[in-house]
C-alpha positions as a Markdown table, in Angstrom:
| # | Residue | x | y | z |
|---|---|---|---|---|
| 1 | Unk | 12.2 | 21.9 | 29.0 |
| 2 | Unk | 9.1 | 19.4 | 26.9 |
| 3 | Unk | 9.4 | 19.5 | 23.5 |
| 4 | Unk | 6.5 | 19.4 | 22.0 |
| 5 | Unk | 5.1 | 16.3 | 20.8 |
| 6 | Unk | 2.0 | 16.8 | 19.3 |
| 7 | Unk | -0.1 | 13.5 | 18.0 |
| 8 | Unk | -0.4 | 14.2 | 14.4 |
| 9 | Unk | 3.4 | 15.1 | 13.5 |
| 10 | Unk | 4.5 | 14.8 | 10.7 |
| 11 | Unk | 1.0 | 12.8 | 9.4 |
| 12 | Unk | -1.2 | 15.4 | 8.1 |
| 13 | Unk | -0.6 | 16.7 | 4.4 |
| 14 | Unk | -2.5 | 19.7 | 2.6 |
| 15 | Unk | -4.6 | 19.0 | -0.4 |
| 16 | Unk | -4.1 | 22.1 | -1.9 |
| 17 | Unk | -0.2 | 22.9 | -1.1 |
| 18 | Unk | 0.9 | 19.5 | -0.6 |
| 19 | Unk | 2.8 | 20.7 | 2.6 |
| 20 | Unk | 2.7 | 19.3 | 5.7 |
| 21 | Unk | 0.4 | 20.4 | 8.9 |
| 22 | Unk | 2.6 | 22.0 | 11.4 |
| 23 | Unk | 1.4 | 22.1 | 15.3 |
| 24 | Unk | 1.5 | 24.9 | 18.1 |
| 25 | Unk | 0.8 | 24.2 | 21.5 |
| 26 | Unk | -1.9 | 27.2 | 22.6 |
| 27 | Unk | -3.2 | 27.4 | 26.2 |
| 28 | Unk | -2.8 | 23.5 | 26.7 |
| 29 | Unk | -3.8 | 22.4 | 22.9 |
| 30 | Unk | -2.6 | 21.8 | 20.0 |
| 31 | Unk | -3.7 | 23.7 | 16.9 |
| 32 | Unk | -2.3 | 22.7 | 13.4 |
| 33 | Unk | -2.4 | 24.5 | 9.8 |
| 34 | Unk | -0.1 | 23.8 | 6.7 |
| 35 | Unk | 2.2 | 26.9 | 5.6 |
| 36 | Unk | -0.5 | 28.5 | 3.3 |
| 37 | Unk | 1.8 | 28.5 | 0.4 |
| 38 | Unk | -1.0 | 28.7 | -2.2 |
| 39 | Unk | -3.6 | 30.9 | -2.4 |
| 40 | Unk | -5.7 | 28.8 | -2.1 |
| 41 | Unk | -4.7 | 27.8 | 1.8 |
| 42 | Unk | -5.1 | 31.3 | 3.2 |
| 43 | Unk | -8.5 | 31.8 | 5.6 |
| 44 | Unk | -8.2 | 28.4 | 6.5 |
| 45 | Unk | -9.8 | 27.8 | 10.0 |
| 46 | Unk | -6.8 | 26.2 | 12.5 |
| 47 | Unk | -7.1 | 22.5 | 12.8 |
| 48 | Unk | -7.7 | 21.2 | 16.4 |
| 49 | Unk | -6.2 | 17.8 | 17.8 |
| 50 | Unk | -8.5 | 16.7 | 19.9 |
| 51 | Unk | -11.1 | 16.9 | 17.3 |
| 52 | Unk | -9.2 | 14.9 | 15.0 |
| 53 | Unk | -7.9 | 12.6 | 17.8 |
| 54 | Unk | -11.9 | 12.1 | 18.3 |
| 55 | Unk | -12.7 | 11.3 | 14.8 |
| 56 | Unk | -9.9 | 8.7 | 15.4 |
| 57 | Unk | -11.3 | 7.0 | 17.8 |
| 58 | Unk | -14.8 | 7.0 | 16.5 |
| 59 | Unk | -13.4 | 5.1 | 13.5 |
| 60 | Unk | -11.4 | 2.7 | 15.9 |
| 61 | Unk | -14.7 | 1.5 | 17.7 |
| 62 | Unk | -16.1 | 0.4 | 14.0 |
| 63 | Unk | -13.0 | -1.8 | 13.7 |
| 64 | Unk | -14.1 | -3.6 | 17.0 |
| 65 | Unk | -15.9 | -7.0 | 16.6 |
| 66 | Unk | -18.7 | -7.7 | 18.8 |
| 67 | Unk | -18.1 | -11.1 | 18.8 |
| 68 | Unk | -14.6 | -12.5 | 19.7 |
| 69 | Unk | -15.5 | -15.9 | 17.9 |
| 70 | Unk | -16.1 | -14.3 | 14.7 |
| 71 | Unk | -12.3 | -12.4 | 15.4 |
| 72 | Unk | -11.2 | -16.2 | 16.0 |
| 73 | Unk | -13.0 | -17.8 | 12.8 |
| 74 | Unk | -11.7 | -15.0 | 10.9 |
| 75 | Unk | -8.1 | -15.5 | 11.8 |
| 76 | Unk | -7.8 | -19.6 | 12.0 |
| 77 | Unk | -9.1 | -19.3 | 8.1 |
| 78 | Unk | -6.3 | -16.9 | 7.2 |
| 79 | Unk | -4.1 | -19.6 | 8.5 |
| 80 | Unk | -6.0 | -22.2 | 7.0 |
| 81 | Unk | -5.7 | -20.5 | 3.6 |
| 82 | Unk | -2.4 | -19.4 | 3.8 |
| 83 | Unk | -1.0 | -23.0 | 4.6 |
| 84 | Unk | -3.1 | -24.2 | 1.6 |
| 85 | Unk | -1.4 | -21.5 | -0.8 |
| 86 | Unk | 2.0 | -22.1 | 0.6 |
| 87 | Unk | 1.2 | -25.9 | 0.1 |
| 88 | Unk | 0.3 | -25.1 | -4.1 |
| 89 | Unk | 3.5 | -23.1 | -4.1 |
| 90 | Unk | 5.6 | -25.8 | -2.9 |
| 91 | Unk | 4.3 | -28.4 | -5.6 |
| 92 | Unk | 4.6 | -25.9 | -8.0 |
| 93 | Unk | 8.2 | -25.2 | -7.0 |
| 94 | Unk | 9.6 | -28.7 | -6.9 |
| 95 | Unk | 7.8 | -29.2 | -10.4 |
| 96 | Unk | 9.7 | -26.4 | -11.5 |
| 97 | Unk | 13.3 | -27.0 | -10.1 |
| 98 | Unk | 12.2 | -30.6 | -12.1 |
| 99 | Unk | 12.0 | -29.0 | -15.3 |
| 100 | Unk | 14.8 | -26.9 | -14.7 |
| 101 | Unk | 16.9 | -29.9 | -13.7 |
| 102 | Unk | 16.2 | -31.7 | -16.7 |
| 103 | Unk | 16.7 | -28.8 | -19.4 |
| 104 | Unk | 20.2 | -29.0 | -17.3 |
| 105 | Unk | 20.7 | -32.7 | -17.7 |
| 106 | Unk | 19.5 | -32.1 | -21.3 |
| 107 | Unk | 22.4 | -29.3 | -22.2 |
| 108 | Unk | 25.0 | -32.0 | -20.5 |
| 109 | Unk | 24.0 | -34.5 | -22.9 |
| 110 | Unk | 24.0 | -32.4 | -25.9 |
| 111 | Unk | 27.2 | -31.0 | -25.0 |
| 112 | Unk | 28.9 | -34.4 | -24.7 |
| 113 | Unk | 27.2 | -34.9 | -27.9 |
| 114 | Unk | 29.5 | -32.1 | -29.5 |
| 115 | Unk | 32.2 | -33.6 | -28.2 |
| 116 | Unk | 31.2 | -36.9 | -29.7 |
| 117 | Unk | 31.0 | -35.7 | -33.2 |
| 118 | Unk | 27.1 | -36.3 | -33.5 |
| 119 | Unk | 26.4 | -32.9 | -33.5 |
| 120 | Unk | 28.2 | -29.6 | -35.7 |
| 121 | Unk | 28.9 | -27.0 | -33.4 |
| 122 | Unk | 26.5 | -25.0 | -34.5 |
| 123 | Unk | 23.8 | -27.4 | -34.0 |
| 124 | Unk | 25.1 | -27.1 | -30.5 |
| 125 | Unk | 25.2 | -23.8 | -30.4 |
| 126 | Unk | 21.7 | -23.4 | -31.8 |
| 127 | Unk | 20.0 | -26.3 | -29.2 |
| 128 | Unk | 22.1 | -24.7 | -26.6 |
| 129 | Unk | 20.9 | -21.7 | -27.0 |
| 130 | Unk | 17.1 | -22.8 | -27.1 |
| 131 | Unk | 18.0 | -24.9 | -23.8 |
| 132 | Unk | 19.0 | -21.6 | -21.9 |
| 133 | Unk | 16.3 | -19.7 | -22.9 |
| 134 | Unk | 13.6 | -22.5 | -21.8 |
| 135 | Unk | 15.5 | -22.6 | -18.2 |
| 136 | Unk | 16.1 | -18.8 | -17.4 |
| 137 | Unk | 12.1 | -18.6 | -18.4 |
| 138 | Unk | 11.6 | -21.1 | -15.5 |
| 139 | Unk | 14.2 | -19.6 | -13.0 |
| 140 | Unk | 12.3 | -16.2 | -13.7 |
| 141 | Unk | 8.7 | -18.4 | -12.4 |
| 142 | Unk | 10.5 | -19.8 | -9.9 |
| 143 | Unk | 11.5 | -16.5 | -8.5 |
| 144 | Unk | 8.1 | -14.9 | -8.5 |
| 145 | Unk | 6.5 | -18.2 | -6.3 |
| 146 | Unk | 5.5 | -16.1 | -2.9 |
| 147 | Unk | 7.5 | -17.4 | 0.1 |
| 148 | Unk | 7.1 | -14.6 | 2.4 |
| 149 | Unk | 3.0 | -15.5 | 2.6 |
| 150 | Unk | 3.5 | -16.6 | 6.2 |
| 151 | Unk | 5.3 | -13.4 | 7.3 |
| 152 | Unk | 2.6 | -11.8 | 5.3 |
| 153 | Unk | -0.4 | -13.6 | 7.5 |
| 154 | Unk | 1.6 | -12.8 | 10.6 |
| 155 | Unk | 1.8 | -9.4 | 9.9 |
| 156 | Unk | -1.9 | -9.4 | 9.1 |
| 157 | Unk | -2.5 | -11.5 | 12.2 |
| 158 | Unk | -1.2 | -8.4 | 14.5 |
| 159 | Unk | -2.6 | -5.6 | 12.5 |
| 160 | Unk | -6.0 | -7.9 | 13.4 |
| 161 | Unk | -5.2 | -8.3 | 17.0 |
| 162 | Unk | -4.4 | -4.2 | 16.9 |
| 163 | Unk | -7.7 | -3.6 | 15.5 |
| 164 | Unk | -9.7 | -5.5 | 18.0 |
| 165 | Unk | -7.7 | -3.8 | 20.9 |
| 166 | Unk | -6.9 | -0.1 | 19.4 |
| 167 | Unk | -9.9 | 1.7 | 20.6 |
| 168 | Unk | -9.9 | 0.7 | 24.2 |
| 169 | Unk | -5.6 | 1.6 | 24.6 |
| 170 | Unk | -5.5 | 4.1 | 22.3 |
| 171 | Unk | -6.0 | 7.0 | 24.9 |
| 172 | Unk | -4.1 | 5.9 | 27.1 |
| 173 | Unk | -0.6 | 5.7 | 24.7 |
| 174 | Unk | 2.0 | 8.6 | 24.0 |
| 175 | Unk | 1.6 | 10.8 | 21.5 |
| 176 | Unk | 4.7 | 8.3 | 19.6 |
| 177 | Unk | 2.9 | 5.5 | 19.8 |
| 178 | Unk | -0.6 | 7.1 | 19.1 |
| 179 | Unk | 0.9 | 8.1 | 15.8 |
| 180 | Unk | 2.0 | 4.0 | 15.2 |
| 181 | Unk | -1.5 | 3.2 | 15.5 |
| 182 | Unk | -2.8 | 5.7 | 13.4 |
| 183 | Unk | -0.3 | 4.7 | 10.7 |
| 184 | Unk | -1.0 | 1.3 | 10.5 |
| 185 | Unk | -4.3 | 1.2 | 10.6 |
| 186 | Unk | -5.4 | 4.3 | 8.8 |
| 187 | Unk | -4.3 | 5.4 | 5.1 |
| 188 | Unk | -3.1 | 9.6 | 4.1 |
| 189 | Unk | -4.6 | 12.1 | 6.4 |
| 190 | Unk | -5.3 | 15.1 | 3.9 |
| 191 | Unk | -6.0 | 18.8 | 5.2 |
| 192 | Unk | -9.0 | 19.9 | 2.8 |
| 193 | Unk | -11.8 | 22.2 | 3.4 |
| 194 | Unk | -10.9 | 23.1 | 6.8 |
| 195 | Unk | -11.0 | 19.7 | 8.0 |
| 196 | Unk | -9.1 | 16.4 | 7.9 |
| 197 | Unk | -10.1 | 13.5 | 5.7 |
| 198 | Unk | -9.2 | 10.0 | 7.9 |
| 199 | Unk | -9.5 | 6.7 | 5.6 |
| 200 | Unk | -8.4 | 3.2 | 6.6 |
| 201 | Unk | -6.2 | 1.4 | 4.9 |
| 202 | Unk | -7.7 | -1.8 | 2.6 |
| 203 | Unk | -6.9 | -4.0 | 5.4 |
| 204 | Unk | -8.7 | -2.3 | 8.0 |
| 205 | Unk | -11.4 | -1.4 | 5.7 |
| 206 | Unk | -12.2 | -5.0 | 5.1 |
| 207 | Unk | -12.2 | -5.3 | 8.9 |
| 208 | Unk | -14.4 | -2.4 | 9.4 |
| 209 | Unk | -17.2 | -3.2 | 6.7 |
| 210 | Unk | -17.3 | -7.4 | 7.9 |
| 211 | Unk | -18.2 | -5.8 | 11.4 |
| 212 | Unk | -20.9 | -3.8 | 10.6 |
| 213 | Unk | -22.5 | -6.6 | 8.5 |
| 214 | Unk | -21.5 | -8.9 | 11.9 |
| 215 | Unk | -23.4 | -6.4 | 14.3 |
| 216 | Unk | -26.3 | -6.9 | 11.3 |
| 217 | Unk | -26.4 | -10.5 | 11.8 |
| 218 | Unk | -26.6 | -10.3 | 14.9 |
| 219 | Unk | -29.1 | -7.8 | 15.5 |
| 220 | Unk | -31.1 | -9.7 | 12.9 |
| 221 | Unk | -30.9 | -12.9 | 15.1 |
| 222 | Unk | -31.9 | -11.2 | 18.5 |
C-alpha cells in the first residue's frame, strides 16, 4: 500500500470558497479541485500538478543569479550591515541600562532622604512615583532593541543559498520536501479562474527582481 502524497497538499486554497485543493491520483497524475462549496466553484476545469509544478520551476530559474560574485557581494553586505546594526543596538543598550541605573541610584537616594526627614512622605511618594514611571518607560525601549538580527541574517543567508540552488534539486526531491521549498520561498497559492496564482514571498521577490536587473547589466556590458 502508497499513500498518496501529492506535491501541493495541503498548499493550495480557493479564492472563491476559501477551501482547500484536494488531490486524486488518475492514471499516474495528480489532478486537484477545491470542494465547490459555492456556486461560484462549480464548472471549474481540474487543476493538474505537473502544470503547476512547471510554473514552479519556471519561477525558481528567475531566482537564479548568473553571477555567483554578485550572490557573494550580496550576502558579505548583509553581514556587513547587520554587524553595524547590532553594533548601534549595543551602544544604545548600554546607554539605556545607564539611565536606568541611575533613575535607580536616584530612588535610593531619595528614599534614604525620607528616612532622613528632608523630605515629607508624600514628597517621596510623589518623586517616587515620577522615578518609576521615567524607568519602566526605558525598560519598555530596552525591550524592543532587536537581538535576534543575527538569527534573522542567518535565516536570510539560507533562504539565499536555497534560492540559488532550488531550481537545479528541486526535481529531483520528494513530494515533502518539494512542498518545503515551495513554502519558503513562495507566498499563498490561490485557486482562481481555473488556474493557480504562485507569488514569492518579499524576500524572494527582492531576489528575483535584483537578478533580472543583474542579467541587464550584464547583457548591457557584453
Amino acid at each position: 500500500y502508497r499513500q498518496h502524497n501529492p506535491v501541493f497538499k495541503n498548499l493550495i486554497n480557493c479564492s472563491n470558497c476559501g477551501g482547500l485543493v484536494t488531490w486524486q491520483l488518475q492514471k499516474g497524475r495528480y489532478y486537484g479541485t477545491c470542494q465547490r462549496a459555492s456556486s461560484a466553484c462549480k464548472g471549474r476545469s481540474l487543476l493538474r500538478e505537473d502544470k503547476i509544478e512547471a510554473e514552479i520551476t519556471t519561477m525558481l530559474r528567475q531566482l537564479v543569479s548568473p553571477s555567483e560574485e554578485v550572490v557573494t557581494w550580496v550576502a558579505n553586505t548583509m553581514r556587513e550591515n547587520q554587524q553595524d546594526s547590532s553594533d548601534s543596538n549595543a551602544k544604545l543598550a548600554n546607554s539605556i541600562q545607564a539611565q536606568v541605573e541611575r533613575l535607580a541610584r536616584m530612588d535610593d537616594n531619595l528614599y534614604d532622604d525620607k528616612l532622613a526627614g528632608e523630605i515629607t512622605s508624600d514628597r517621596y511618594t510623589q518623586k517616587h512615583a515620577a522615578l518609576d514611571v521615567e524607568k519602566t518607560i526605558l525598560e519598555e525601549r530596552l525591550g524592543k532593541i532587536d537581538y535576534l538580527g543575527a538569527k534573522q541574517l542567518e535565516q536570510k543567508l539560507v533562504l539565499l543559498e536555497l534560492s540559488q540552488k532550488a531550481a537545479q534539486i528541486y526535481s529531483q526531491k520528494l513530494p515533502e520536501q518539494k512542498r518545503t521549498i515551495i513554502t519558503k520561498l513562495f507566498g499563498k497559492l490561490v485557486y482562481s479562474e481555473g488556474a493557480v496564482s504562485v507569488t514569492y514571498t518579499n524576500f524572494s521577490r527582492a531576489i528575483a527582481q535584483n537578478v533580472k536587473l543583474t542579467h541587464q547589466i550584464i547583457g548591457g556590458a557584453k
